[in-house]
N, C-alpha and C positions, 0 to 999 in steps of 0.2 A: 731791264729795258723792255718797255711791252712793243705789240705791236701793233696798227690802228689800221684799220681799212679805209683807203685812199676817198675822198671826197668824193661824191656822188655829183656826175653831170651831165649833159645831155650826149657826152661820148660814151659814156660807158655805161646807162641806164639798159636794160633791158628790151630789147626790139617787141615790138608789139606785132603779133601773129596775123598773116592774114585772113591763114583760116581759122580763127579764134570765132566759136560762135560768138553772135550778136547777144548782148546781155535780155536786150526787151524778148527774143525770141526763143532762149533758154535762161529761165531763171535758175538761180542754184536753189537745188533742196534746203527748205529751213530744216534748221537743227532741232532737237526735239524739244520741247518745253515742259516742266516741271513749277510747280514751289522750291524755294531753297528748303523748304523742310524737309520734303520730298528727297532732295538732292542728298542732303545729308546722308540720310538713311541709305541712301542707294551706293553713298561711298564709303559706309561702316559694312556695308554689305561686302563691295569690292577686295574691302581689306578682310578680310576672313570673319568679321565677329558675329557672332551666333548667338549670344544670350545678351542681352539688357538690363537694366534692374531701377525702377522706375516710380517716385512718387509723382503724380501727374498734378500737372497746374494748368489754367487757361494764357499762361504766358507761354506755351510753346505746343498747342493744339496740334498745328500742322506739321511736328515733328509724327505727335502721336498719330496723328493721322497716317503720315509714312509707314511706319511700323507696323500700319493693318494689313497689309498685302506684302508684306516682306516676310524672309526666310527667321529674320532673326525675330527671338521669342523674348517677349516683352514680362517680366517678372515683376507683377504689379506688389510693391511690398507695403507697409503700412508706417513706416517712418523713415525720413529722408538720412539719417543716422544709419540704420539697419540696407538701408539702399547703399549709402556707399561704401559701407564695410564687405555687404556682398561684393559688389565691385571690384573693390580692394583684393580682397582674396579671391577671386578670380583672377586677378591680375599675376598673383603670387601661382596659381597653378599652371597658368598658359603661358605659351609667349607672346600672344597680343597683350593689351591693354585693356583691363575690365572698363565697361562702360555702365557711367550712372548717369542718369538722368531729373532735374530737380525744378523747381520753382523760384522765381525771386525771392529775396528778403528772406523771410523767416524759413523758408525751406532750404535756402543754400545757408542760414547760418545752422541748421541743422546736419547737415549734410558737410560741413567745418572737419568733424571727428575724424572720420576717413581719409580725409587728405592728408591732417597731419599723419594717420597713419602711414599712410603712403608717401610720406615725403620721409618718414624717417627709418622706415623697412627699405626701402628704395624699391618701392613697387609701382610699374606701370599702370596707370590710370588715365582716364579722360572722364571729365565729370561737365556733360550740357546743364546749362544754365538760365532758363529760360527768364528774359528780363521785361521790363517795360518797353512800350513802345518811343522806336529811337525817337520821334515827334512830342514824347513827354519827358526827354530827357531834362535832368536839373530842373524840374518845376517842382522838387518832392511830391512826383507822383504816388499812387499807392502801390507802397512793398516798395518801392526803390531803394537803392542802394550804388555802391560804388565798389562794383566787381573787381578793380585793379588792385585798389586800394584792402579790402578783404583778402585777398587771396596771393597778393603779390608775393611775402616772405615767405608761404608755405605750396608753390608748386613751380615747377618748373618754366611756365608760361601759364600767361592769362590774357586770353583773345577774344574780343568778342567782333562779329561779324555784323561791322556794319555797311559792307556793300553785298547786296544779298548775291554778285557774280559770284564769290569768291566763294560761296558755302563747300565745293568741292574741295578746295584745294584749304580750307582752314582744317579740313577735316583731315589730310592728307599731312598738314602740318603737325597736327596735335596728336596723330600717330606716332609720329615721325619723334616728334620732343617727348616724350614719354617713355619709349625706349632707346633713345639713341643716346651714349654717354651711361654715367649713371642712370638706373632708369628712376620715371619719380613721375607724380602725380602731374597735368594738366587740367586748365577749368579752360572752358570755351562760353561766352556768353552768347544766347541767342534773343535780340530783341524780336518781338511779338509779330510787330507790321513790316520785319523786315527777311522773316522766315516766308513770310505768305506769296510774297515776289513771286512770278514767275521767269525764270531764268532757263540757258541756255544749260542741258540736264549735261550735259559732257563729261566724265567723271577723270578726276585728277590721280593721273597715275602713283602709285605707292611711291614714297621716298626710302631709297634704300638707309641701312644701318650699320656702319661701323663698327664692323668686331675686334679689330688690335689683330695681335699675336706678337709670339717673341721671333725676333731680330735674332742673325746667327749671335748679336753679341750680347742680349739676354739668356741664349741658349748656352752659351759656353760659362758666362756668371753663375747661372744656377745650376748646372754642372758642376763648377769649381767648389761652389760653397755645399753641396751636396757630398762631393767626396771627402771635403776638409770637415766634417759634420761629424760627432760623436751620436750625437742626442737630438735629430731634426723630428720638427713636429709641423703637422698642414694643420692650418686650422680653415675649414671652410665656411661657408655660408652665401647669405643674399636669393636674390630669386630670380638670376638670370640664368640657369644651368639647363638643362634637357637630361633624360635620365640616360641617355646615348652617352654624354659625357660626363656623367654620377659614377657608370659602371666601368666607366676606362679608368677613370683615376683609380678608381677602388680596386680594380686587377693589378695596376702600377703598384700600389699601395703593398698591396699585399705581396707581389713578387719580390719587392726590395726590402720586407718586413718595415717598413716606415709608418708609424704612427697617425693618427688624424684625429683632431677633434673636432666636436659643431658648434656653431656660434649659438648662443640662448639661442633657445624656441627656437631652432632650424635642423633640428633631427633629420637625417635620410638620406643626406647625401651621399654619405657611407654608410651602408647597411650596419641596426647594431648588432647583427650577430658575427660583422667582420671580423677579422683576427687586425686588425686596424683599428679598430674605432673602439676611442678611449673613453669617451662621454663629450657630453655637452659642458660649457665653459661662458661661467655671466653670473648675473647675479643672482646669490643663491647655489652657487654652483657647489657640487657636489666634491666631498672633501679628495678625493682621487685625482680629482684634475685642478685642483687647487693651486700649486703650487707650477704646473707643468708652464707656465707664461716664463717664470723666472729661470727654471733648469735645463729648460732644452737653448743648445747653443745655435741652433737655424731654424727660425721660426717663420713658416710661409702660409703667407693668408692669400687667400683666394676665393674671389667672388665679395669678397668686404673686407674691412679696415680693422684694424685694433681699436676701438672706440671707446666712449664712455663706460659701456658696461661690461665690456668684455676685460677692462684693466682696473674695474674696481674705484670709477670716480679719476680716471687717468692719473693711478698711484701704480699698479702693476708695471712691470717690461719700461719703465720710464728710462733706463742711463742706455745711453747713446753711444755707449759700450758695443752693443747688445746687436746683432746680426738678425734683419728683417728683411724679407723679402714680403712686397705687399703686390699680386694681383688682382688688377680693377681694372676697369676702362674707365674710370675717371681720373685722367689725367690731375686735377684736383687736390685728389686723396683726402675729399672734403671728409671732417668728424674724424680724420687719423689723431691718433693718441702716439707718441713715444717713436724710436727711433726710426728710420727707413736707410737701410745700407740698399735699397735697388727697390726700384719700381718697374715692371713688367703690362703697359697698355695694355689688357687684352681682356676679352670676355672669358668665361670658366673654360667653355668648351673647347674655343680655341686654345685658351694655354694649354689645356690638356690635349689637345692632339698634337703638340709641340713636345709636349715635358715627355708622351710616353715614346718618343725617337732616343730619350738618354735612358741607357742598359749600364748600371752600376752594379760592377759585385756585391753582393750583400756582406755589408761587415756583420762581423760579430756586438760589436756594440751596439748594431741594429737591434737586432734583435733579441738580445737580455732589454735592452732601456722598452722595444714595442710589448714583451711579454709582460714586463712588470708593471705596466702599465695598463692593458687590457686584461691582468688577474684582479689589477682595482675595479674596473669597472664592472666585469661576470659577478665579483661579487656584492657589490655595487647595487647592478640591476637584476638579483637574483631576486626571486618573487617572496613573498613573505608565505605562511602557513597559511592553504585555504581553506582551513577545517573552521568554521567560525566559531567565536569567545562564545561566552555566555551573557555579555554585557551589549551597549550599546555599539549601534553598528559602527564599521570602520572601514576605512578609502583600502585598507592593506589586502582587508580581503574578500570585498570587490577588483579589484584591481586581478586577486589572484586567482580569483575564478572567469574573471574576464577576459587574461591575455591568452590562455590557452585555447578558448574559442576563436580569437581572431584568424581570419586568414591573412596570406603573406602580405596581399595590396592592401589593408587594413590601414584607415588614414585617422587621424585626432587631431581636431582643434580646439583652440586656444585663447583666453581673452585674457585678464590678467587677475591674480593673484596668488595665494601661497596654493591653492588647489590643484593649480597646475604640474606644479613638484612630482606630484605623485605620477604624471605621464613623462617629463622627463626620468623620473628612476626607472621606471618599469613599460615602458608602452612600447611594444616593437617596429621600432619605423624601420622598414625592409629599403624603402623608394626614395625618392627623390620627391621631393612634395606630397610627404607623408606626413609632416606636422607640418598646420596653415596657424600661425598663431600673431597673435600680434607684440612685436617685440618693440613696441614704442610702450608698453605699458596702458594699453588704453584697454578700459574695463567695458563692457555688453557686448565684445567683438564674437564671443564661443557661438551664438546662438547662428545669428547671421551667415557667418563662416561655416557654418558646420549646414545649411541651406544649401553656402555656395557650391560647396565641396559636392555633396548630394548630389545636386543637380547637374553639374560638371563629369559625375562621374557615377553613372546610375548603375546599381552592380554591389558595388562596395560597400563593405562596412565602413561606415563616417560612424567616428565615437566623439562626442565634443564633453569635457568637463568642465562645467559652468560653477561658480560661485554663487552661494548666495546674492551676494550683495553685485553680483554681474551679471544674475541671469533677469531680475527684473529692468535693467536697461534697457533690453531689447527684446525681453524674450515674448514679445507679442510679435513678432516675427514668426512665430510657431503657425499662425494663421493664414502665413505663408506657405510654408513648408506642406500646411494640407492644402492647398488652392492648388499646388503645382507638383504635388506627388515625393516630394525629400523626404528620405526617411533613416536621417540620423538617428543615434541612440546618445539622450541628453541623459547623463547625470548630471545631477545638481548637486552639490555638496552644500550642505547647511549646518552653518557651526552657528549660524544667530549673529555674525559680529564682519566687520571688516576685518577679515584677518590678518594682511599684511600692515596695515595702518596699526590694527594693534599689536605687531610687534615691533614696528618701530616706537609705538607709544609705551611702551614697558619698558625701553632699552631706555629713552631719554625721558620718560616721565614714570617710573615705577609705579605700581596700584594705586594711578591715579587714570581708569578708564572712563575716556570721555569722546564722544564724538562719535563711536565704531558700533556700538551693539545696535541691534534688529530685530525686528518681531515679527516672521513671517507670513505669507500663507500657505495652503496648499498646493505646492507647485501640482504635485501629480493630481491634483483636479481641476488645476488650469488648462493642465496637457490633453485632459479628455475634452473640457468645454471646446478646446481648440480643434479638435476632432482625433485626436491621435490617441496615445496608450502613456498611460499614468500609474504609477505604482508607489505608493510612501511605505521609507521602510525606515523603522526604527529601530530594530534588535537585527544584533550581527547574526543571527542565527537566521532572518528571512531573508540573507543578501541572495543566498546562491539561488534560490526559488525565482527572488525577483530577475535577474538576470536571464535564466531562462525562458521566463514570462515575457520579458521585454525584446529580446532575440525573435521568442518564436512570432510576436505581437508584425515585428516589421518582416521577415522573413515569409509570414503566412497570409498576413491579410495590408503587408504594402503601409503602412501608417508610418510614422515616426513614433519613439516609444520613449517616455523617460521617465528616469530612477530617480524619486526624491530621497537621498539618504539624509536620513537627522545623526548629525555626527558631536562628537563631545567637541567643543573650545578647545584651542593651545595643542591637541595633536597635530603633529607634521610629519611628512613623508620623509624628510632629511634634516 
């Protein structure tokens, strides 16, 4: 039964003051007036965001115009592709929402890649959209399109502003839907003639975020099936965690000798040199944690779901048997694979300031099943011999003269192919958003992301390993990276071929190669035309030269520096 406030009438109206000044003799102050473009920008400001990332069009001028006397830095890139994957991964290293900004038509279907990315990483994004004028709507103006209809199944909301008051509070919204829940990508349209408004500049307060937590009687569940546990295993991932509560679990972890693994391409939540962390687990996964889905009897995921790739095509952990505990805040448990004995609302952090209140003995079958398991993995990701062959060069040992150099905040990204292998076996992810990679499988993302990372975090070693056949996606983005000072260290690994396509083409079409092999150029004399540091090396006996050449190149004179290795076909890291 609700309750309604009684009818308004001339009994109970509000008395009118006598000494209420006279209006004609004090007017109230007008409120300040802006553009809604203006406005916009002044409420991305409000909300903390600091960098942009921007193919520019004349459908959203007066955005761009905002952006000239604002705090935040406009990162003008060279394809709307390369724009929202910077985004994207932004998104994955902060806890706001990476902002990209695009053109109608052909620029937001460029701009497509990144969202799926972010709808399927579950990474917070807002992507402006700059459109036609609302006055030429439905006459197939030029570049028009149907923003709804585009982007509806791949992002969380799709808004476009067409009463230019609101421009504060869409923006307030699209904040707001981007992290709140599962997080996941937002598009916001901005039509042309209705950005230019001037409006009432008022800026729309932040809308808070629901974190979850466990309930006493999720606290006592995971308790119970914790002490009743032979062989419990955390599997972590996703990109809503802070390193605040990366290293509380990981002290939990390690005090109760209990096991963890990472979700593909999500290395760092647990440091790998934890006595915890068993490896990463997905496709391609490494023979050590192979089987750990099926033998441990309590299986707790946190921060993401059992999914597609984590269960092998949803064949792994399938009988319903089987003891799951699944922490998310997506009440949903949208893309879950295979059994759920309990679900846990909550975000990472928060469950973990909940989970480290339970103090369990350590049993002994802790810790044989945690030991046995992180002796796979040390040897696992034990570094191969850096003395180089005498043959052509090889990922083994670059990789081995490589990791010894890195320092501890040492970060690598990631786009896709079998190239990547080689930084999940060996690349020391110490932090919590130490691999930025894109785990929806979308290939050009190493180049972009390894910009994002850079520029997000000036200091650091950013290492991104690119593929052949994924660094010419994007990697005119490089022209980037020298416009605005990033100075990643790109290897390119060049075997000549797609090489994940052709190993699934050998397995179902044997020495019948079609469709995969490449004839490239010279990356490392793109990387100098670009303005940075370029090195081609083709015998394993120049790797270690080139690496210290390319170190000192960004360390000494500030550039970005990259390693074109020419590598043989058909090697792999695992």
């Amino acid at each position: 039964m609700t309750a309604t406030a009684p009818p308004r009438s001339e009994s109970n109206l509000p008395e009118e003051s006598s000494s209420a000044p006279d209006a004609a003799q004090a007017p109230a102050a007008s409120p300040t007036k802006k553009s809604a473009g203006h406005v916009i920008v002044d409420s991305l400001v409000a909300h903390g965001v600091t960098r942009s990332y921007v193919v520019p069009g004349e459908s959203f001028l007066d955005v761009l115009d905002g952006l000239h006397d604002s705090p935040i830095e406009t990162i003008v890139c060279r394809h709307e592709g390369g724009a929202a994957y910077m985004a994207e991964a932004d998104g994955k290293m902060n806890q706001l929402p990476g902002i990209a900004m695009v053109t109608r038509g052909p620029g937001a279907a460029n701009a497509h890649v990144g969202l799926h990315t972010a709808w399927q990483d579950s990474t917070p994004m807002v992507l402006f959209v700059g459109l036609i004028p609302f006055a030429h709507r439905d006459r197939e103006a030029f570049q028009e399109f149907d923003i709804k209809s585009w982007f509806d199944t791949g992002a969380k909301r799709v808004m476009v502003l067409d009463h230019a008051e609101r421009a504060s509070e869409i923006v307030a919204e699209a904040m707001f839907a981007a992290m709140n829940g599962r997080p996941g990508p937002v598009v916001v349209g901005l039509p042309e003639d209705i950005i230019q408004q001037e409006i009432d500049a008022t800026i729309h307060p932040k809308i808070p975020v629901a974190t979850g937590g466990m309930t006493v009687t999720d606290w006592k569940a995971l308790k119970a099936a914790l002490q009743a546990a032979e062989k419990p295993l955390f599997v972590v991932g996703g990109n809503d965690w802070t390193q605040e509560g990366a290293t509380a679990l990981t002290n939990w972890l390690e005090e109760h000798n209990i096991p963890a693994a990472a979700e593909w391409r999500c290395e760092g939540t647990i440091p790998f040199d934890s006595p915890s962390y068993v490896g990463p687990i997905g496709y391609g996964r490494p023979k050590p944690t192979y089987n750990l889905l099926e033998e441990t009897d309590l299986l707790i995921f946190v921060g993401t779901v059992p999914g597609d790739v984590i269960t092998d095509g949803f064949l792994v952990r399938q009988d319903w048997g089987k003891k799951n505990f699944l922490v998310t805040i997506d009440p949903s448990l949208r893309g879950r694979s295979g059994p759920v004995s309990y679900q846990i609302v909550a975000k990472p952090d928060v469950f973990v300031r909940d989970l480290v209140m339970i103090n369990l003995p350590v049993r002994e079958e802790w810790t044989a099943w945690t030991e046995r398991m992180r002796g796979e993995q040390e040897k696992f990701a034990a570094l191969p011999p850096a003395a180089p062959t005498d043959g052509p060069a090889r990922m083994d040992t670059l990789m081995a003269n490589l990791v010894p150099t890195l320092p501890e905040d040492a970060m690598i990204t990631l786009g896709a192919g079998e190239h990547t292998n080689w930084a999940h076996r060996y690349f020391p992810t110490q932090r919590y958003a130490s691999m930025i990679s894109a785990r929806n499988g979308s290939m050009g993302y190493s180049i972009p992301s390894a910009i994002a990372a850079s520029l997000a975090n000036p200091g650091r070693r950013v290492v991104t390993i690119a593929g052949d056949g994924e660094f010419l996606m994007n990697g005119q983005e490089l022209a980037t990276a020298a416009q605005y000072g990033a100075t990643p260290l790109v290897i390119v690994m060049d075997n000549q071929e797609y090489g994940t396509i052709r190993s699934h083409q050998e397995r179902q079409y044997p020495h019948r190669v079609s469709g995969t092999q490449l004839r490239n150029p010279d990356f490392a004399l793109m990387a100098q035309a670009f303005g940075g540091y370029g090195v081609r090396v083709e015998r394993d006996a120049d790797v270690p030269a080139a690496i210290d050449a390319a170190l000192r190149a960004i360390d000494q004179d500030g550039t970005f520096a990259l390693i074109h290795l020419i590598v043989e076909q058909r090697v792999k890291a695992y």
